[in-house]
N, C-alpha and C positions, 0 to 999 in steps of 0.2 A: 496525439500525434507529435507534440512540441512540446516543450516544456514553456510554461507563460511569462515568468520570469528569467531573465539572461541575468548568468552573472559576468560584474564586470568591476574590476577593483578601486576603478575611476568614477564609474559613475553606477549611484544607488539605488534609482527606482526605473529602468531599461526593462519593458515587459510587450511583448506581443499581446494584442488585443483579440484576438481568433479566438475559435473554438463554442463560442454561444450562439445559442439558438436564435436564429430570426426566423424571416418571412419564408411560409410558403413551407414548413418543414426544411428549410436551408440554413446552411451552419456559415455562420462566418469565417471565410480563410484564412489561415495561419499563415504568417510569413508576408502579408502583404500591407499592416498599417501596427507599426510599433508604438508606444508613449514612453517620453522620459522625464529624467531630470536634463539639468544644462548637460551639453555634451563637449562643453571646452574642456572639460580634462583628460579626453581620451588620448591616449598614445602608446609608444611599445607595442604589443599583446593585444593590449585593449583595443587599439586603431587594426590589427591586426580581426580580432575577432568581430569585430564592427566592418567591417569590409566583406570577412566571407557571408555576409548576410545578404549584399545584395541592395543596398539600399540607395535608392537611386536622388530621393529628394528630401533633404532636411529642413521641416518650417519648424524656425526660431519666431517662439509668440514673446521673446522679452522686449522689454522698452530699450531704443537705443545707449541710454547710461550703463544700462543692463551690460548691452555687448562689448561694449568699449573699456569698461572696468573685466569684465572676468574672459573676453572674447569669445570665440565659436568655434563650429566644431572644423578640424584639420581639414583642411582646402584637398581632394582627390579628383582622379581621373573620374571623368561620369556620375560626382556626386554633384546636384544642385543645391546651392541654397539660397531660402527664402527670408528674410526676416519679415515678418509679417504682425506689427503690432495690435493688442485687444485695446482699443483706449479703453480709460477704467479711471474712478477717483483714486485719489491713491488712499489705502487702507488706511495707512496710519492719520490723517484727518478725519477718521469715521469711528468714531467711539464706542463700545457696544454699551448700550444703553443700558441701565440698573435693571433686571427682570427681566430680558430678552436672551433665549439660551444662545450658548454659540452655533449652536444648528441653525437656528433661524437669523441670527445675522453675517454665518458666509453663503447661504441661500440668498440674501439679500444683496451680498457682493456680488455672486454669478448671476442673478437678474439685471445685475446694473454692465454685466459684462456683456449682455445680448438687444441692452439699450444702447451704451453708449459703443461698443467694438465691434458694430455690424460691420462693417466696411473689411475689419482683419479678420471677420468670420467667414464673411462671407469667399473672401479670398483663400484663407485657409480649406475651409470645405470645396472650392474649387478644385484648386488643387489636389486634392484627398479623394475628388471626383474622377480622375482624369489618370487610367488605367498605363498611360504611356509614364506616368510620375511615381507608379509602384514599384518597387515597396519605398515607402513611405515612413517616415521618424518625426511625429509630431514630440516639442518641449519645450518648457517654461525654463523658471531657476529649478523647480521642486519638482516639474512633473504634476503638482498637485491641483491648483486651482483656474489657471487657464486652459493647460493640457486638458484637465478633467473633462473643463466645457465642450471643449472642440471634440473631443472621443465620446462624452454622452452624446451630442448633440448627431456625428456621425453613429453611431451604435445604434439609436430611437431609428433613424432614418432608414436602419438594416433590419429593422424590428424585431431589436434585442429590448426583451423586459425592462421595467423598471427597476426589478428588482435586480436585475443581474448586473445593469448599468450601475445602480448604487452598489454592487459589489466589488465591480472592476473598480473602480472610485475607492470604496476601501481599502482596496488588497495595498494600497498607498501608504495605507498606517504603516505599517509592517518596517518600510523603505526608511522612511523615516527617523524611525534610532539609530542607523547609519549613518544619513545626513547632516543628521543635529549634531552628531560625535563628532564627523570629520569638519563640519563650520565651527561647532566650539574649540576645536585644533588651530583650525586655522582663520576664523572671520568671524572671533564671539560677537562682535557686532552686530550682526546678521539674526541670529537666534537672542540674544539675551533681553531677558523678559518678554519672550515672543515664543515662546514654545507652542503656546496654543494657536499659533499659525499653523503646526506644521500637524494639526488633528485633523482626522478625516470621518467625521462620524457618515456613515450611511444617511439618515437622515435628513441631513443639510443638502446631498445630493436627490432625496427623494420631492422634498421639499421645493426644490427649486425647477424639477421638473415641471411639479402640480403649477409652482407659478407661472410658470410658461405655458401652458395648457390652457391656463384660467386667464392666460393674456390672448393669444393667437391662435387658440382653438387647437393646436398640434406643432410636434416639433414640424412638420412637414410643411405647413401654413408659415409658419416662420419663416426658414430658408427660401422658400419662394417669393413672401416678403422682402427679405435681404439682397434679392438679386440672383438666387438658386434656382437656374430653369427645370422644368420636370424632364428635361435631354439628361440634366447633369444628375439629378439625382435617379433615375434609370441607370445612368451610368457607373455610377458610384455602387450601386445594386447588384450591375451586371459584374465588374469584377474585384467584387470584398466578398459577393456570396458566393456559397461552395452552389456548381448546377443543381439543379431540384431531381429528388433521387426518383 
């Protein structure tokens, strides 16, 4: 019905999350919960084609330094935003160990992001709950590793696969050669000797699922945990799924 990915010459990894299967034979809706990269570069065209979408509330998951160095996305009529922090260590004090692939230690970073950033998930998935706040722009800097969490995390809850969730997850790879070209242009700081930040293997998303499973019994245990009452996640249900055919 949609195409998944939008192109947009500002920003590289801008994709609607629709179209996979969940609960009940019901297909997730198009047009109603996007993921990106940062959206501060949007303008011209791009603010232009970012606008006929429709998009009512942007939750920015970067850390405050985050916004103030690169800023947000262009202040509109009717758009809200959120900045809504994941606390998290920060990666670069976290080594990856001699013998540990890198599947299993950014699996270990998104487990520490549903430890220690319940509070900005919790509010994020609110949000993302709450039918009058659709359509909806969840992103990070990359779109990649907090985005991911908060779109797996809502996706499980629509009872989209695992397998499909770690595929939406990958289709990231892809975005990615784009980004790493335009920060090496403009902010090699950012990428240099860090490329393997910007990997998206499947596995490290499947991975970090199972660890979540094997902590709280379900992603749905979880959020309820965090302060997600069974209202909101009904609601969340009632309009991201397409009606049961």
């Amino acid at each position: 019905m949609h195409p998944r990915n939008l192109t947009f010459s500002s920003s590289y990894n801008f994709r609607d999350v629709g179209g996979y299967a969940g609960l009940d034979g019901r297909t997730v809706r198009w047009r109603r919960l996007f993921r990106s990269d940062s959206l501060h570069r949007l303008k011209g065209d791009d603010l232009v084609t970012f606008g006929e979408l429709g998009v009512r509330t942007v939750i920015d998951l970067r850390r405050l330094f985050e916004v103030e160095e690169h800023g947000r996305v262009p202040e509109a009529e009717g758009l809200a935003y959120h900045n809504i922090v994941l606390q998290h260590v920060d990666w670069e004090t976290v080594p990856e160990p001699e013998g540990t692939s890198h599947e299993r230690w950014l699996a270990d970073r998104y487990v520490n992001f549903i430890e220690d950033g319940q509070e900005g998930l919790a509010a994020a998935l609110s949000l993302i709950a709450d039918p009058d706040a659709a359509p909806v722009v969840v992103h990070c800097m990359a779109g990649k590793d907090r985005t991911g969490v908060v779109c797996a995390l809502t996706l499980s809850l629509l009872g989209v696969s695992e397998a499909d969730i770690a595929e939406d997850y990958a289709l990231t790879e892809a975005a990615m050669a784009s980004l790493t070209e335009y920060l090496t242009r403009t902010k090699p700081e950012m990428v240099q000797d860090k490329y393997h930040m910007f990997d998206c293997p499947r596995e490290a998303m499947l991975m970090f699922l199972h660890d979540l499973r094997d902590r709280y019994g379900s992603v749905e245990k979880y959020v309820r945990e965090i302060g997600i009452s069974a209202e909101q996640v009904a609601a969340l249900r009632g309009h991201l799924l397409e009606p049961a055919p």
